[in-house]
C-alpha positions as CSV (number, residue, x, y, z in Angstrom):
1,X,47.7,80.4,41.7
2,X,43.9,78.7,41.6
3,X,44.1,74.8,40.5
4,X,41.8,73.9,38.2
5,X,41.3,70.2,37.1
6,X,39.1,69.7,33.7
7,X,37.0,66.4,33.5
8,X,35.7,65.3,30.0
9,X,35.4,61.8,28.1
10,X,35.5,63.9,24.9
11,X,39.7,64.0,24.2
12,X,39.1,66.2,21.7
13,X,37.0,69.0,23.6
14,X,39.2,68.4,26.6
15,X,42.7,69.4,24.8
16,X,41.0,72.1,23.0
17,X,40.2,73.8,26.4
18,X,43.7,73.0,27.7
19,X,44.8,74.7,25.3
20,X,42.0,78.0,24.8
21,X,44.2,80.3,27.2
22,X,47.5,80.6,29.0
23,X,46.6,79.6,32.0
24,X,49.6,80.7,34.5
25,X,49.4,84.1,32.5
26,X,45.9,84.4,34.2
27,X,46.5,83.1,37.4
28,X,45.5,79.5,37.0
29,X,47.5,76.3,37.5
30,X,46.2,73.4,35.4
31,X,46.0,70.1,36.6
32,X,46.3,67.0,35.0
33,X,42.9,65.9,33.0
34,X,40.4,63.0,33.8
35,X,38.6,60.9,31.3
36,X,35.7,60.7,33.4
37,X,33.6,61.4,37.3
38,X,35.7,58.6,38.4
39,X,39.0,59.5,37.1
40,X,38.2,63.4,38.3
41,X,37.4,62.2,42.0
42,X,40.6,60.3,41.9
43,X,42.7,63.0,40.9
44,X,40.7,65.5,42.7
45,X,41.5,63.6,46.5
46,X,45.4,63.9,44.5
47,X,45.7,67.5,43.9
48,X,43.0,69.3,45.5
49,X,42.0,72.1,43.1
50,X,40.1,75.4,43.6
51,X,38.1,75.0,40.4
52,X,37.1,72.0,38.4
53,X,35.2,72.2,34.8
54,X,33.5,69.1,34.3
55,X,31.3,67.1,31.3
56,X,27.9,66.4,33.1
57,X,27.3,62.9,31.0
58,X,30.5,60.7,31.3
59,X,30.8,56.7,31.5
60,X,31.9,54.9,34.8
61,X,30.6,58.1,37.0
62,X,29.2,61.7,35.8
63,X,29.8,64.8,36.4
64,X,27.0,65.7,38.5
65,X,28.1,62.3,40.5
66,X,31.5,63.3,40.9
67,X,30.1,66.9,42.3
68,X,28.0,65.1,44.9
69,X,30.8,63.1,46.0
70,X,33.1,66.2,46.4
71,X,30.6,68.0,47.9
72,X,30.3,65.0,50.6
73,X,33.8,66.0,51.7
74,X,33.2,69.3,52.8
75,X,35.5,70.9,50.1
76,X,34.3,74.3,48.9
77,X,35.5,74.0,45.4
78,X,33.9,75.9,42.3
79,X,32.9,73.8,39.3
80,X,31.8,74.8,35.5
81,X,29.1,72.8,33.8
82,X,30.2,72.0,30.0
83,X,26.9,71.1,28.8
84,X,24.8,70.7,25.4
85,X,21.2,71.9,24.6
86,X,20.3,68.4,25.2
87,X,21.5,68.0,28.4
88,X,20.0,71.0,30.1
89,X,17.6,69.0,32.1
90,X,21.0,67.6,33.6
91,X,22.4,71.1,34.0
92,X,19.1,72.2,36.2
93,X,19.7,69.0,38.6
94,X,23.3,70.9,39.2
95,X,21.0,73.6,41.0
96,X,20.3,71.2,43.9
97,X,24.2,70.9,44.2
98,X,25.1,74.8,44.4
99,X,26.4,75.0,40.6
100,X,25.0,77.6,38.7
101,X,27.7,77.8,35.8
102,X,27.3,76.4,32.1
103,X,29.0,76.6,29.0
104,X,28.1,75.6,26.2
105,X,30.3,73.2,24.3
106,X,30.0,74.1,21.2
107,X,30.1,78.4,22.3
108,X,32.5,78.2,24.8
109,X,35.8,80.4,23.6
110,X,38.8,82.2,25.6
111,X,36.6,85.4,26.5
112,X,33.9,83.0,28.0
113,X,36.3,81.0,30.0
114,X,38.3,83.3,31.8
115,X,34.9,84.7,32.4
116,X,33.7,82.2,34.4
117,X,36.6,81.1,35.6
118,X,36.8,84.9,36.8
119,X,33.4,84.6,38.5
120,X,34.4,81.4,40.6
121,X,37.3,83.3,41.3
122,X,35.9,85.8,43.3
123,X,33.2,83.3,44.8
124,X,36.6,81.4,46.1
125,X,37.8,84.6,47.3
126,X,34.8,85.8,49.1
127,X,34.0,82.8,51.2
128,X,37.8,82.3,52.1
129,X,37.9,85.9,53.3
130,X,34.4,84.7,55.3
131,X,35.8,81.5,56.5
132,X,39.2,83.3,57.7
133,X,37.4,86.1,59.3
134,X,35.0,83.6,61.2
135,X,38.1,81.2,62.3
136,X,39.8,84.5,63.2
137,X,37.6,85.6,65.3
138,X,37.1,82.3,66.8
139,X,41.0,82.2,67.4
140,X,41.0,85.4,69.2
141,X,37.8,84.5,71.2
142,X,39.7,81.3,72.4
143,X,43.3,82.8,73.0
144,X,41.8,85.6,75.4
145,X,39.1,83.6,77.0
146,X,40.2,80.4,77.0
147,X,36.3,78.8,75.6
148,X,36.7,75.6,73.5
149,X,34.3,77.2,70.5
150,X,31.2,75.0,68.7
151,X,33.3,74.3,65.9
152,X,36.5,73.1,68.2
153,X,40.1,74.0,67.5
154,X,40.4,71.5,64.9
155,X,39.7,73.8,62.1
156,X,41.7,77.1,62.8
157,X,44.4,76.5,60.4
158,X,44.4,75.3,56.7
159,X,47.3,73.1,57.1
160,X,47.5,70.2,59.8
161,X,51.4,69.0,61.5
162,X,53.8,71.0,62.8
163,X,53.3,74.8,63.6
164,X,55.1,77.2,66.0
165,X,53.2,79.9,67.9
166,X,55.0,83.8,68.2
167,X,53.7,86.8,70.1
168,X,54.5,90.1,68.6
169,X,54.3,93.1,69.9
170,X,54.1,96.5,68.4
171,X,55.8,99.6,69.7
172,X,53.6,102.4,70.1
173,X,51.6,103.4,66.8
174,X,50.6,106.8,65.9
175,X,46.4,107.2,65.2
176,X,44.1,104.7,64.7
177,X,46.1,101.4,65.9
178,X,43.6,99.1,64.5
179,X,43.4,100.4,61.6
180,X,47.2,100.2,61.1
181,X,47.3,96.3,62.0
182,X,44.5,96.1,58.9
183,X,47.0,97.9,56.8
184,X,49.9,96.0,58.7
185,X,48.0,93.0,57.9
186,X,46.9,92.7,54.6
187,X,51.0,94.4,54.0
188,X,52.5,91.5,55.2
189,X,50.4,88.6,53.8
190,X,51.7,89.8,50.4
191,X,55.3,90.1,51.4
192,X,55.1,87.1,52.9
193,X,53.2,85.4,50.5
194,X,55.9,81.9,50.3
195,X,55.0,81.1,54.0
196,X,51.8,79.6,55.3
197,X,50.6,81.0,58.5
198,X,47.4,82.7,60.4
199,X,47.3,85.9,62.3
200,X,45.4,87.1,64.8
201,X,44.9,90.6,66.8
202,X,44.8,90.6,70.4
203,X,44.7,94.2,70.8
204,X,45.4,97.7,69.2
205,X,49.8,96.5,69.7
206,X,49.7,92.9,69.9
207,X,48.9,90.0,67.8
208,X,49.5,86.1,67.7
209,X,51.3,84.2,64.7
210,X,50.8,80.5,64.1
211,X,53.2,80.0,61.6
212,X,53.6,76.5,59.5
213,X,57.1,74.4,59.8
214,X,58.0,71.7,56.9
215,X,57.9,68.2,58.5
216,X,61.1,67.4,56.5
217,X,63.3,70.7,57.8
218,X,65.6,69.3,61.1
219,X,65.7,71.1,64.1
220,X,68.6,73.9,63.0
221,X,66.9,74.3,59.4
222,X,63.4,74.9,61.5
223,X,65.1,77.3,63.7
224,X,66.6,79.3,60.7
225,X,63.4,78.9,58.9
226,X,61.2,80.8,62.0
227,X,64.1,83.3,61.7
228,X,63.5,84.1,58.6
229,X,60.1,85.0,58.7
230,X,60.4,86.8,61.8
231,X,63.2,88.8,60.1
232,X,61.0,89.4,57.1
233,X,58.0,90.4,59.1
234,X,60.3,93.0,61.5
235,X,61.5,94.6,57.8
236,X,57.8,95.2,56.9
237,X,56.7,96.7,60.2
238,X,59.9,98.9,60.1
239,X,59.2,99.8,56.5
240,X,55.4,100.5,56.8
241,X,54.3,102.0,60.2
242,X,57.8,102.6,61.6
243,X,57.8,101.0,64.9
244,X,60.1,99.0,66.8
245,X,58.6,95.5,67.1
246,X,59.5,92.5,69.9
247,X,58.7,89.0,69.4
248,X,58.4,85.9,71.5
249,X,58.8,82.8,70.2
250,X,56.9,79.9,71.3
251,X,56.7,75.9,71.1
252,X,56.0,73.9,68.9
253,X,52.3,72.9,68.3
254,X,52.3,69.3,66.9
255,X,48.0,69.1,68.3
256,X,45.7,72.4,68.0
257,X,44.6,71.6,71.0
258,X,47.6,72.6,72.6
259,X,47.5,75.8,71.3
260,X,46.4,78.3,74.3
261,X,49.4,76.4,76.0
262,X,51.4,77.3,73.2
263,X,50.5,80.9,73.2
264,X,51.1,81.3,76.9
265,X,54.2,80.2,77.1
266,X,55.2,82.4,74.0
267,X,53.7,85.3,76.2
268,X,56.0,84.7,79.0
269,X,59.1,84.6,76.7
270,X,58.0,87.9,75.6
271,X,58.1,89.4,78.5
272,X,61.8,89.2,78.6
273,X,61.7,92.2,76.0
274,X,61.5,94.6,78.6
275,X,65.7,94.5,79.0
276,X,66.0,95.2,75.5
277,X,66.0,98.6,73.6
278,X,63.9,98.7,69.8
279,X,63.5,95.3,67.9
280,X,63.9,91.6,69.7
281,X,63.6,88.5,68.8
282,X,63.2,85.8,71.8
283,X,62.8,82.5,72.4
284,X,63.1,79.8,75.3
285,X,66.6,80.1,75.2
286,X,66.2,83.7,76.5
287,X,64.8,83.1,79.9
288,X,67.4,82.6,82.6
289,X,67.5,79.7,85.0
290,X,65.9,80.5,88.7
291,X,67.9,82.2,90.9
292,X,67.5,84.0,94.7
293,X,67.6,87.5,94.6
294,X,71.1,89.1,94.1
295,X,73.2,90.6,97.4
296,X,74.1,93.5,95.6
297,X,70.3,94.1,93.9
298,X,69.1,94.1,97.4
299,X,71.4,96.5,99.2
300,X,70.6,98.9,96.0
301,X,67.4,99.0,96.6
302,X,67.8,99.7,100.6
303,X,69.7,102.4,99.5
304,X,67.7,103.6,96.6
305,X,64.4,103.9,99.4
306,X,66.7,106.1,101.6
307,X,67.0,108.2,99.1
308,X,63.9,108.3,97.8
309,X,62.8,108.5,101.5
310,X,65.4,111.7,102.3
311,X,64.7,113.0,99.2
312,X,68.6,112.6,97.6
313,X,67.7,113.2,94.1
314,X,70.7,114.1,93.0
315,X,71.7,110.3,93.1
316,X,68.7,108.4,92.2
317,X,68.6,109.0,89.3
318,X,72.1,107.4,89.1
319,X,70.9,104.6,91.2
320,X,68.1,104.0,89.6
321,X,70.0,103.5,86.2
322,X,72.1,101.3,87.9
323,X,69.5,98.6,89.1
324,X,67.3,98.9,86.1
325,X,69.4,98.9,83.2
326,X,72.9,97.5,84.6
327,X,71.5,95.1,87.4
328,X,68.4,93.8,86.0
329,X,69.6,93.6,82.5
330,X,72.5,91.6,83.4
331,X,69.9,89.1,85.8
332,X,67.2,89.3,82.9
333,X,64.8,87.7,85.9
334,X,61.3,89.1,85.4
335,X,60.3,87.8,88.8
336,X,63.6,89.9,90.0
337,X,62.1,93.0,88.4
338,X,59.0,93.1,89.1
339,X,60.1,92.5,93.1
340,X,62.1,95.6,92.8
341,X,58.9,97.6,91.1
342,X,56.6,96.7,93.9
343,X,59.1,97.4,96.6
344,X,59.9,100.7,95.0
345,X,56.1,102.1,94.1
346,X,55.6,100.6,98.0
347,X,58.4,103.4,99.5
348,X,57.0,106.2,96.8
349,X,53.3,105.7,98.5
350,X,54.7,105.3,101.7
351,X,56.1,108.2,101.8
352,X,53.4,110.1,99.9
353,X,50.9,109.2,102.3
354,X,52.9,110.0,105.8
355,X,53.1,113.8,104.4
356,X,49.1,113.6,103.2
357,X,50.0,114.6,100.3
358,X,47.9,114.2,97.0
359,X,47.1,111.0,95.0
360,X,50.2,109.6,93.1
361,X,48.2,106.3,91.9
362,X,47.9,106.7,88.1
363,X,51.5,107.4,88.0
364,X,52.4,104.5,90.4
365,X,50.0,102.7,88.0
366,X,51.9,103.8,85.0
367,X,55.0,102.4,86.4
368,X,53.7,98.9,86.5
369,X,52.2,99.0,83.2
370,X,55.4,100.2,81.7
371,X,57.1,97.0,83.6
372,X,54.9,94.7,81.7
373,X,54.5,96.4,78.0
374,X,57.7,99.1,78.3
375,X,61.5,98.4,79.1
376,X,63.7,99.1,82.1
377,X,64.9,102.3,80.3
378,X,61.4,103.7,80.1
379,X,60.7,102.4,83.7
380,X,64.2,105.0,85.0
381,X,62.2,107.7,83.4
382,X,58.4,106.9,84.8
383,X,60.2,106.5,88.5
384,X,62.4,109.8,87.9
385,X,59.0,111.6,87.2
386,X,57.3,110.3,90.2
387,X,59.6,111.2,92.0
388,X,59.7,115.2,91.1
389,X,56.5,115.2,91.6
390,X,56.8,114.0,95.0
391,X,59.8,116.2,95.7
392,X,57.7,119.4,94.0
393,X,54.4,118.4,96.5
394,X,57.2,118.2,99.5
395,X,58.8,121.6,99.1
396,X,55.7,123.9,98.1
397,X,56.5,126.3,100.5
398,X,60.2,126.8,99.4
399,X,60.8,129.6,97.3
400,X,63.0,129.1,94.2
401,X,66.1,130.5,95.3
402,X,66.0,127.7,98.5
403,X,65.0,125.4,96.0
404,X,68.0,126.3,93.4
405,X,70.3,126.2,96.9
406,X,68.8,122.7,98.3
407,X,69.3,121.4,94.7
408,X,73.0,122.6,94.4
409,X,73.8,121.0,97.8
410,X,73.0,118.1,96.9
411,X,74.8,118.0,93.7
412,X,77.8,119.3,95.0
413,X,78.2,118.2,98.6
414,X,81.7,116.3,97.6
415,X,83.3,119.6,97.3
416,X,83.7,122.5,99.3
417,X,80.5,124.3,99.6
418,X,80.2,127.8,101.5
419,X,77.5,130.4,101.5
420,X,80.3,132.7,100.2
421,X,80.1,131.2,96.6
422,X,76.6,130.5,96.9
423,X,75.7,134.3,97.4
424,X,77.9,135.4,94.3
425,X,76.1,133.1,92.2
426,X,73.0,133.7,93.0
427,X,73.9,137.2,93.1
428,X,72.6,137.6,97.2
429,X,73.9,138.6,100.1
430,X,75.3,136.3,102.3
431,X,73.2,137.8,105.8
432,X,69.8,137.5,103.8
433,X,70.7,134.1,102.0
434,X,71.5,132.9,105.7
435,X,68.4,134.0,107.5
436,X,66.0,133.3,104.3
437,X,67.3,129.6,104.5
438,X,67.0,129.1,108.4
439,X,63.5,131.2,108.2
440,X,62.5,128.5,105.6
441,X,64.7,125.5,106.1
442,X,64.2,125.4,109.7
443,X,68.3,125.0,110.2
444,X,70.9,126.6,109.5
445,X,72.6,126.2,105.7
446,X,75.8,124.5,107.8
447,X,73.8,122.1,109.5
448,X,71.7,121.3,106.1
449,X,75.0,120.3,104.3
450,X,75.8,118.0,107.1
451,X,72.8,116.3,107.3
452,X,72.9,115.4,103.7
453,X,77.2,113.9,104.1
454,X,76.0,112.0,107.1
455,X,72.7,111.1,104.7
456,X,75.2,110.0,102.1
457,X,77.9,108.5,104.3
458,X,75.6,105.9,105.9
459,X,74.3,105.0,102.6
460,X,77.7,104.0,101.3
461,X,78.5,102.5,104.9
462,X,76.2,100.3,104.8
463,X,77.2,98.7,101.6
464,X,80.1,97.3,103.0
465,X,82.0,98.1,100.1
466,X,83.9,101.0,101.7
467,X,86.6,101.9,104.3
468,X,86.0,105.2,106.6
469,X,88.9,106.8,105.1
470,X,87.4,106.5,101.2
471,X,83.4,107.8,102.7
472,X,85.3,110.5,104.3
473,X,86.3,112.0,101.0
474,X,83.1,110.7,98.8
475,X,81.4,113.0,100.8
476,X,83.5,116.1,101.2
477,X,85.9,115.9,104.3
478,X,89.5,116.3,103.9
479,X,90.2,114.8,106.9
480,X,88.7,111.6,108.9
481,X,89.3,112.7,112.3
482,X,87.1,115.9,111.5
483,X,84.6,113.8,109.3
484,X,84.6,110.8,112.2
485,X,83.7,113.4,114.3
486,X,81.1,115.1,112.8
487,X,79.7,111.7,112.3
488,X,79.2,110.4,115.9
489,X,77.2,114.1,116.7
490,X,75.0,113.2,113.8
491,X,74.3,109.4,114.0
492,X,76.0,108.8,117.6
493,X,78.1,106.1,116.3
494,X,81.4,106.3,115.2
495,X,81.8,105.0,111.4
496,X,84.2,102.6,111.9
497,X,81.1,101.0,114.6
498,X,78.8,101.2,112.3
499,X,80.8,99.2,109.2
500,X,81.6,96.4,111.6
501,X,78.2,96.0,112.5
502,X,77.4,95.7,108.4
503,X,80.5,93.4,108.2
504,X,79.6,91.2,111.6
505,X,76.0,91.2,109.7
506,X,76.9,90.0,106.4
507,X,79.1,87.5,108.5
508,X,76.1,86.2,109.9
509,X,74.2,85.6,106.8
510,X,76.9,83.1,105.4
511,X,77.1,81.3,108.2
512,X,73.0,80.6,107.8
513,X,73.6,80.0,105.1
């Protein structure tokens, strides 16, 4: 709705336009009426209208007064000239003042008012759309680089007091992702229409919110209030581009100059969205206290870079789903996570570049993107596929029925596992499957199986969280003597050495501490 305040001396004139045309039907609000300049300034400091229609020749102060004085205040409201044949020599001082619209007292009818009310309409319209692009762009300009711009940060919003500053980030949008946020945009100011609040695109997926809070709302009515919108604004992003959508809710901004502080802390809260699946909404409350790194994160890891190191896929996977998404999600420390990225992507190099293999950096690289704009669940699935491709770039020179054996060793080694089943399913004799996997192997298939228990029983030795009689039968012995002996040829320590030294080790460690 446009205000529009009418100044005339003339009580008669003045009603009679009051009363020429529904004015709410139109898209007008009318303002109380002033008897003259003076009365108009007065009541236009009061209500601040879009579009005022003004007498040029009033007592106390005219109308072309009035205008200068408005004009003095930086406001970019339109005005209409009522004027008379006489007065035109009046009407042409208006020119200095940016007016250029008259109507004539005595011809001025509904069809010629919401004419020019029409045409100051879109002349609002146009320079707000120029104003907001300008601030927008000065917004985004300071957010990214940081520069105080000419005009300050005084005048980036429309309102001054309190405002609250959110991040929201878009899951991934199909075509033109700029052109969606325009659509996204223009969607959501109209749906959202009862809130006062400036937007501003970061990049093709991310924008910034600066979103006005009543002064009179206490803290809980504020809190359900940001809600709200947030809720509002998830509903239109569901309903027009389809996309999940997190959000990080920031501080209060009481000063605009506060705002890039705002906005970076509203940044780090939203970082916490990579422990959630689809839509989140987060705020301060969200980010854990500080903690040291969890015992049982780091013996995961230790074991997950065996693994990953001996080539054990048929558990990291299993592992790996049990840092990311049991682990970390349960820690929700960011610092936590990306510690176990780097340590991870540092083995899958490591490894890569001992057996000079190919370059694995834009998947590595893809791994730490996907920790900062993706979720743990993503990151399983980005360190699962570097690692078949490591494990592909390791075994070229098997052929695919090795390949098919290696893999069903290691996915069956708790049970009993003999060549004898292995040639039936793979339809192959049990001579040729024997020499084909020593020829290519470089061991025997007997000696491969045991290498890959022993693999497995020091990994869950060295946990500490199991006796030698439990290992034994994780990893396919019936009996411990049999497995304990097996054990000492392939480490040359017995186990039940080798989980007192974890035991005397972890021992240690309290006492330090």
């Amino acid at each position: 709705m446009y205000k529009v305040l009418i100044v005339e001396d003339n009580d008669i004139i003045r009603e009679d336009i009051e009363h020429l045309i529904d004015w709410t039907k139109h898209g007008y609000k009318l303002v109380t009426g002033a008897k003259n300049g003076e009365e108009g300034l007065a009541m236009f400091h009061r209500y601040n209208p879009d579009i005022v229609i003004t007498d040029i020749k009033m007592p106390v102060m005219s109308g072309l007064e009035m205008i200068d004085q408005i004009r003095k205040t930086g406001s970019h409201a339109q005005f209409i000239l009522l004027t008379a044949y006489e007065e035109f020599e009046y009407a042409k001082k208006a020119l200095y003042l940016d007016v250029h619209s008259y109507v004539l007292k005595h011809e001025v009818d509904d069809e010629i008012l919401l004419c020019e009310l029409e045409k100051q309409k879109a002349a609002l319209n146009k320079e707000r759309n120029m104003g907001r692009i300008t601030k927008s762009m000065s917004l985004k300009e300071y957010l990214t680089r940081g520069d105080i711009v000419s005009q300050g940060v005084d005048n980036f919003f429309r309102w001054h007091g309190r405002s609250i500053v959110m991040v929201v980030e878009l899951g991934e949008i199909p075509g033109n992702g700029l052109t969606a946020y325009k659509r996204l945009k223009e969607t959501t100011e109209a749906m959202l229409s009862e809130y006062e609040f400036e937007s501003v695109d970061i990049g093709a997926r991310e924008y910034v919110i600066f979103l006005k809070v009543p002064e009179s709302l206490s803290e809980a009515r504020s809190r359900d209030f940001v809600r709200a919108f947030v809720k509002k604004q998830q509903d239109a992003f569901s309903k027009i581009l389809e996309v999940n959508t997190a959000v990080g809710i920031g501080p209060y901004i009481f000063h605009t100059d506060k705002i890039l502080d705002g906005y970076k802390v509203a940044k780090k809260i939203l970082r916490q969205k990579v422990f959630y699946k689809g839509d989140c909404v987060l705020d301060i409350q969200d980010i854990p206290p500080g903690h040291g790194k969890a015992e049982e994160v780091r013996e995961l890891i230790k074991a997950i870079k065996q693994n990953i190191s001996g080539m054990n896929r048929d558990v990291l996977h299993k592992q790996l789903l049990a840092l990311f998404t049991d682990l970390l999600v349960q820690y929700k420390s960011v610092e936590l996570l990306d510690e176990c990225v780097h340590e991870l992507i540092y083995t899958l190099a490591n490894v890569h570049n001992q057996n000079g293999l190919e370059n694995l950096h834009d998947r590595l690289d893809n791994i730490i993107l996907c920790s900062r704009s993706g979720n743990v669940y993503e990151l399983v699935e980005l360190y699962n596929e570097a690692i078949g491709k490591l494990e592909a770039a390791l075994m070229p020179q098997y052929s695919k029925k090795i390949r098919d054996i290696i893999k069903y060793i290691h996915e069956h080694y708790q049970e009993e596992v003999n060549l004898s089943d292995l040639s039936r399913k793979l339809d192959i004799s049990v001579i040729y499957i024997s020499q084909l996997f020593k020829r290519e192997v470089g061991m025997n298939f007997s000696s491969y199986l045991t290498k890959v228990r022993m693999d497995k029983a020091v990994e869950l030795l060295e946990t500490g969280n199991y006796k030698v009689y439990e290992v034994s039968e994780m990893v396919g012995y019936q009996t411990i003597q049999y497995f304990s002996k097996m054990f000492k040829k392939e480490t040359g320590k017995m186990p039940s050495d080798f989980g007192r030294s974890i035991w005397r080790s972890k021992d240690e460690k309290r006492n330090v501490l």
